[in-house]
C-alpha positions as CSV (number, residue, x, y, z in Angstrom):
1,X,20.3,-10.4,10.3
2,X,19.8,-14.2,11.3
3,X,15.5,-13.3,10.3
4,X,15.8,-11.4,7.3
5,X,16.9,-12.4,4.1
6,X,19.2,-9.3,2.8
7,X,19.7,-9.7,-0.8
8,X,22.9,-8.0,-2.8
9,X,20.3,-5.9,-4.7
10,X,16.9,-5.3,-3.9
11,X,15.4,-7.8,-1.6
12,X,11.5,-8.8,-2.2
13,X,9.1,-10.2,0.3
14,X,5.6,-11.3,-0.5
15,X,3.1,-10.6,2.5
16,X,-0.1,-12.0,2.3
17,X,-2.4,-9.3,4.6
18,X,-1.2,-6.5,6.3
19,X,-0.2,-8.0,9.9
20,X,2.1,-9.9,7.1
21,X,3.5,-6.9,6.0
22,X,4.0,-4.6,9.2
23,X,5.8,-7.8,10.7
24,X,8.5,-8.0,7.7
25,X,9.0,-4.3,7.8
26,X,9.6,-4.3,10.7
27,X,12.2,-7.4,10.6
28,X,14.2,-5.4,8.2
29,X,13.7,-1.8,10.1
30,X,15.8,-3.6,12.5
31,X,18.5,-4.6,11.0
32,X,18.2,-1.7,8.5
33,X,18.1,-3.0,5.8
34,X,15.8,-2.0,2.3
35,X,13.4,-4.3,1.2
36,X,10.5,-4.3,-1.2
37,X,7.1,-5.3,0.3
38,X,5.3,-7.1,-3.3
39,X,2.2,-6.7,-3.5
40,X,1.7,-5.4,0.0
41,X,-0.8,-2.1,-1.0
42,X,-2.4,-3.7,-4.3
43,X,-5.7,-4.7,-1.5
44,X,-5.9,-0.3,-0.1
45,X,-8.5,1.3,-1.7
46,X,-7.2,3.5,-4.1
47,X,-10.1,5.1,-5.0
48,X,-9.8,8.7,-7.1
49,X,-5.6,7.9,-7.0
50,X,-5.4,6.8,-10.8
51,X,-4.1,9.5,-12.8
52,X,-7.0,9.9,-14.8
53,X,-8.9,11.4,-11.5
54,X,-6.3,13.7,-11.1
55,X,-7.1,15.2,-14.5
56,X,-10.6,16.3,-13.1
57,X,-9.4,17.8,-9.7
58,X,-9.3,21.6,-10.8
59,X,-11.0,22.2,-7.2
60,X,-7.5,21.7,-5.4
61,X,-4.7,23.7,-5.4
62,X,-1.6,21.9,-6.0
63,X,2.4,23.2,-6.8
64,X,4.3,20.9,-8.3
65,X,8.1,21.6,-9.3
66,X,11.4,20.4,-10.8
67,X,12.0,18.3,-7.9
68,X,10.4,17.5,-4.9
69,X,11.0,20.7,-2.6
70,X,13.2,22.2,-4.6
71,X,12.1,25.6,-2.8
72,X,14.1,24.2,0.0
73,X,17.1,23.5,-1.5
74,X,17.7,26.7,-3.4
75,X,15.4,26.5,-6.4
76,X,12.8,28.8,-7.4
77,X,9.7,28.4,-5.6
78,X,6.8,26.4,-6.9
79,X,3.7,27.9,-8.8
80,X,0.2,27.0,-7.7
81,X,-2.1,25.6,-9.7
82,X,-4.9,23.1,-9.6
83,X,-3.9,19.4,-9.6
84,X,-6.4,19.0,-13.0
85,X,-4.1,21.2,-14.6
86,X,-1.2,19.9,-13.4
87,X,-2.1,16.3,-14.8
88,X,-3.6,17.3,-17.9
89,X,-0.1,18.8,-18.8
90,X,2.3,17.9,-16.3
91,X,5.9,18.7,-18.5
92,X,8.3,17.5,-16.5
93,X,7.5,18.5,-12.8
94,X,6.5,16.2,-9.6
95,X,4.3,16.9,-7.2
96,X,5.0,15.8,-3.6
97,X,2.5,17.4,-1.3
98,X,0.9,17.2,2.3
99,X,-1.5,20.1,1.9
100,X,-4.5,20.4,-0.3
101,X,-3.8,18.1,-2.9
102,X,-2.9,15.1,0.4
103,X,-6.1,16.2,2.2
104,X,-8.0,15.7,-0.9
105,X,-6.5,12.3,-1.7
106,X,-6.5,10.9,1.5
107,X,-10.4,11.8,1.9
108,X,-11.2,9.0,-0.4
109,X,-10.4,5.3,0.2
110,X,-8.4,4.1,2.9
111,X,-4.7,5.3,2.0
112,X,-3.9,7.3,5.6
113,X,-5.1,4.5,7.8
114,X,-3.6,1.8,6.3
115,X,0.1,3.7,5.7
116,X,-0.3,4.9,8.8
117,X,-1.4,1.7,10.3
118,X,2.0,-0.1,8.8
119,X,4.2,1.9,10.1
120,X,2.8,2.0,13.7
121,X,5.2,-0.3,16.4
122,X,3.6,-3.3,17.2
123,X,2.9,-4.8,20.3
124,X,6.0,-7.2,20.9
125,X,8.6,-4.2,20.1
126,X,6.5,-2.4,22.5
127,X,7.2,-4.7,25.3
128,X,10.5,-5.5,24.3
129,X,11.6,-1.6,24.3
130,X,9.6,-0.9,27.7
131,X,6.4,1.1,25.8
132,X,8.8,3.5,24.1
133,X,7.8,3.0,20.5
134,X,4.7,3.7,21.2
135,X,5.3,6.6,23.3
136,X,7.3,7.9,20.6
137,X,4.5,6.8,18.1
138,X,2.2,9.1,20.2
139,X,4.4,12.6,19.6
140,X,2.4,12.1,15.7
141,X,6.0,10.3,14.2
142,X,4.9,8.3,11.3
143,X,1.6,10.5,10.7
144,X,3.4,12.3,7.8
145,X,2.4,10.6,5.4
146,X,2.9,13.0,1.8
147,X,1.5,12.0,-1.3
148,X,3.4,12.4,-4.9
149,X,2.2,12.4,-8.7
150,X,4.7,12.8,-11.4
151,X,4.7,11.8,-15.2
152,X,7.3,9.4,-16.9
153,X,10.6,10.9,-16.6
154,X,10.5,12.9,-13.1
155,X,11.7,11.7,-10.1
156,X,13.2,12.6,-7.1
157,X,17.2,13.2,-6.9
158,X,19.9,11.8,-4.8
159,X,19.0,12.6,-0.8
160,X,18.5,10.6,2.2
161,X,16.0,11.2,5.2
162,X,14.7,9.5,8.3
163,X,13.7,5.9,7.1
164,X,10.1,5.7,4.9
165,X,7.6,3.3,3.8
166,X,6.7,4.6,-0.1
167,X,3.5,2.9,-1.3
168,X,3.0,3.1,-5.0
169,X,-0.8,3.2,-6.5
170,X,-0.4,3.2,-9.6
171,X,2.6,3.3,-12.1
172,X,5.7,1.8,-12.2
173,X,9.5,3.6,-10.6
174,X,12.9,2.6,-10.3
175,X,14.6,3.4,-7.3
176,X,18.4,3.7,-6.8
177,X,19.7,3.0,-3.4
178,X,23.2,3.5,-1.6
179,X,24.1,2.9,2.0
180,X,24.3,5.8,4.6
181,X,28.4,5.6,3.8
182,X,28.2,6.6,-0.1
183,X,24.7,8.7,0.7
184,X,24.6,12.6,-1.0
185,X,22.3,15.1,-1.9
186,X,21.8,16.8,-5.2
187,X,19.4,18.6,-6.6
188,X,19.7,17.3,-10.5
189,X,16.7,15.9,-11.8
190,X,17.1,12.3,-12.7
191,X,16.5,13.1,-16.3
192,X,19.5,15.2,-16.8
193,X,21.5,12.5,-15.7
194,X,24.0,11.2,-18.1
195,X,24.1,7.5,-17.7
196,X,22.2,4.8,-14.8
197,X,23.7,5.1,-11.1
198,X,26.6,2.9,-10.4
199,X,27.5,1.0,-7.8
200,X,23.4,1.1,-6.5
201,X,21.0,-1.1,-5.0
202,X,18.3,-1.1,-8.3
203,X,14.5,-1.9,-7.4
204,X,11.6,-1.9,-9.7
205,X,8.5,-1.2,-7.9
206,X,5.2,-1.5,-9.6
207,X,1.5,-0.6,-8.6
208,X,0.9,-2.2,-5.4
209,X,4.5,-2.3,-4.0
210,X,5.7,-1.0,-0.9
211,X,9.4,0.0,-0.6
212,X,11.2,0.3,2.8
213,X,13.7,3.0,3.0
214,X,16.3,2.8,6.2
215,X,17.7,5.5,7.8
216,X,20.6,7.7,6.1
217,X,20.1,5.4,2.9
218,X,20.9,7.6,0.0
219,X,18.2,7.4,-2.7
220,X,16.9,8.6,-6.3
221,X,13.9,7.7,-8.2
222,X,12.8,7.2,-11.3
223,X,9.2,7.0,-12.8
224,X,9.1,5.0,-15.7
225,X,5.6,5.5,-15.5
226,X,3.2,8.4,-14.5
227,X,2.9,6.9,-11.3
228,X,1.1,8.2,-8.3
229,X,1.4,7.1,-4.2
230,X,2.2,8.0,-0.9
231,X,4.9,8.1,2.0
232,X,5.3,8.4,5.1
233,X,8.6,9.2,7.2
234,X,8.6,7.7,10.9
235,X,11.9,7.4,13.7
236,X,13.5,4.6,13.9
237,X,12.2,3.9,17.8
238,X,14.9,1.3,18.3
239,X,17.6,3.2,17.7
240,X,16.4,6.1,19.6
241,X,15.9,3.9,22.3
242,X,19.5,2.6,22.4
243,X,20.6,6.5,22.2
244,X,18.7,7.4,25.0
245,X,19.3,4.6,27.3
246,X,22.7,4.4,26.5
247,X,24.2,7.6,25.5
248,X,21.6,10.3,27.0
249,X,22.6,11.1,31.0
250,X,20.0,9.6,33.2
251,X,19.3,13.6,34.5
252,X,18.0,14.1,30.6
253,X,15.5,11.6,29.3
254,X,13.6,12.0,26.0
């Protein structure tokens, strides 16, 4: 941790240009460690991103729901619509999507490249890890990328994944973070909560910002906002590394 600066709650970096950013996230994807990246998207080109767009797309399907992918945990499976309709009269439903309503977003502007571009190893890890990241990078891990639209008050509940990169557009969220040891799932929506999280990590991240997720951190969101962006979920190649030169028989490589 001698390289990063790991704050008590949520710690903040300010990278000037992207090769700024990739190199901080990936200080604290080593340690694993959260950090908010100010700033670090406010340069992509978010054109046809702003919610306002979204009102006029009735040309793509789109099936928002209660939570994001609810269907999968249970819930009643989504209805499709169009995204116009959706934003026009959202209630309180999210959309998180990598289908029609992604492929239509990411075929304006510059959103795919440069989230995918972020999350890709760089070259020093590379050499340092004997070309597995990028070997790894090459099975399609960190090419993922999901966008999400909600309207102030929905959000995502508590759950933890493989570590992300979430780059907001526009609007404004507040995310709740917990290590991997206190990390659980739910599927309440954050506005039936009864009171703030305690004993979280609290960040605020507005248009622009990029939040870096670790591992098995347990996480909820908040938009305080309507807020649209984008993530992306990609292996952590350093710790796969260590598993498979240490713990994985030589007689069964990755």
């Amino acid at each position: 941790r001698d390289s990063v600066a790991v704050a008590p709650n949520c710690s903040e970096v300010f990278p000037g240009t992207d090769v700024e950013a990739a190199k901080a996230l990936e200080r604290y994807a080593l340690v694993g460690a959260p950090v908010l990246l100010r700033g670090a998207a406010a340069g992509w080109n978010w054109t046809g991103w702003d919610w306002s767009a979204l009102e006029r797309r009735d040309d793509v399907q789109a099936k928002p729901q209660d939570i994001p992918h609810g269907d999968s945990f249970g819930l009643a499976p989504p209805n499709t619509t169009t995204l116009g309709a959706f934003a026009r009269a959202p209630g309180d439903a999210y959309l998180f999507d990598a289908g029609a309503a992604a492929d239509a977003l990411f075929a304006m502007g510059d959103v795919r490249r440069r989230v995918e571009a972020l999350v890709r190893p760089s070259r020093e890890l590379d050499e340092l890890l004997g070309g597995f990241p990028r070997r790894l990078h090459a099975r399609e891990h960190g090419t993922n990328a999901q966008v999400y639209a909600g309207p102030a008050g929905a959000g995502a509940p508590w759950h933890y994944h493989e570590q992300a990169v979430n780059a907001l557009g526009f609007g404004r969220k507040t995310w709740y973070l917990r290590p991997p040891s206190t990390a659980t799932y739910s599927t309440e929506p954050p506005r039936d909560w009864y009171g703030k999280p305690r004993d979280a990590i609290v960040c605020e991240q507005r248009a622009g910002d990029i939040l870096y997720v670790p591992a098995g951190w347990g996480h909820a969101v908040v938009n305080e906002e309507p807020s649209v962006g984008v993530a992306v979920e990609f292996v952590d190649a350093a710790m796969v590394h260590h598993q498979n030169v240490h713990l994985v028989p030589r007689s069964a490589p990755l």
